[in-house]
C-alpha angles and dihedrals in degrees: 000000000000109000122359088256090067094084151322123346114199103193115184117206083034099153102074140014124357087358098055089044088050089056097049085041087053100041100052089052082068099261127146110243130220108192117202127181139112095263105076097180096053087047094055094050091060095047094057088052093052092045092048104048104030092030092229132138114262121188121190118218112181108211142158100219085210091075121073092200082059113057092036078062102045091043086053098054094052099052091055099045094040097031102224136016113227098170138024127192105202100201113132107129144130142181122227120183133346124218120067107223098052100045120128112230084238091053082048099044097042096056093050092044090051104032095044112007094057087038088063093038096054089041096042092052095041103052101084095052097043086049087064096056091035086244138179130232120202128203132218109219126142156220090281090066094077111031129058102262099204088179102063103004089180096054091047093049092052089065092041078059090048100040086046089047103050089052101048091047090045087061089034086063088043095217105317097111114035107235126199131174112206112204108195115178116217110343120201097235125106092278105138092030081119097071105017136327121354123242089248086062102033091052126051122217111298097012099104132003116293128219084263095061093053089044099065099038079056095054091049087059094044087050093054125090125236134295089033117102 
């Protein structure tokens, strides 16, 4: 894949956020988009936006990244309504909670579910097809998977998994599918709305990095070709 308009895009968390930028990014590069997230409302109005303006097909594939079942399907479908998948974003994630000793097993098991487990999912589902356009798949990890994160450990530890999982994958497939981790510090979107305010409404314009920024970090490494990453 040599630019992001030379096929199919598949972004998970797209309704919101990095996901939602990367799909107008994408879009507007000329890919077809696949959006994939729980709200399907919220992912059909974007797709309407992004058909509309870009003129590029846009198929919706509800879908909770936590079940298996779920994202084989919504892979499937994508592949025969949009006939290939040359790139995939995975980029679903969330953080519950922060101290340890007073989080709840659900704000635990959520994040892991979420942050690896969909991770592995998307990347497990999506590797025959990319194999066949020689794609790439891009991760979403953070900041926070690479440094030590005192304020919320088990977040932190979810993207160390991530960080750790798409290396190692990118020299397990030995170059055939091109594998990038993208590590963005704090990102001006509704992530932490969960637990308190959310980083839209803690920052101010220009004071951390915003979902654009991501986005288009996330389209150079869908334009390059394999085994670059």
């Amino acid at each position: 894949m040599t630019s992001p308009d030379d096929g199919t895009v598949l972004v998970t968390g797209a309704s919101s956020g990095i996901g939602a930028a990367t799909i107008r990014r994408v879009a507007a590069d000329g890919a077809d988009v696949a959006l994939l997230a729980r709200s399907e409302d919220r992912l059909q109005e974007l797709a309407d936006e992004v058909a509309v303006d870009h003129g590029v097909d846009a198929h919706v594939v509800p879908a909770d990244v936590r079940d298996s079942a779920e994202v084989a399907a919504a892979i499937e479908s994508t592949v025969e309504t949009l006939g290939s998948l040359a790139g995939v974003v995975a980029n679903a994630g969330l953080a519950r909670g922060s101290d340890v000793e007073s989080m709840t097993d659900d704000e635990f098991l959520t994040m892991q579910q979420v942050n690896t487990q969909g991770a592995f999912y998307t990347a497990r589902e999506s590797l025959a097809p990319l194999r066949e356009t020689s794609g790439n798949i891009v991760f979403i990890g953070s900041f926070a998977g690479k440094y030590p994160r005192p304020f919320n450990p088990v977040y932190a530890a979810t993207k160390w998994w991530v960080r750790g999982f798409a290396m190692s994958l990118a020299g397990q497939l030995g170059g055939d599918i091109g594998v990038t981790v993208v590590n963005p510090t704090e990102v001006r979107t509704d992530f932490g709305s969960e637990d308190g305010t959310p980083f839209e409404e803690r920052f101010e314009p220009g004071e951390v990095t915003e979902p654009e920024e991501v986005a288009d970090a996330v389209a150079f490494a869908l334009g390059q070709e394999p085994p670059t990453m």
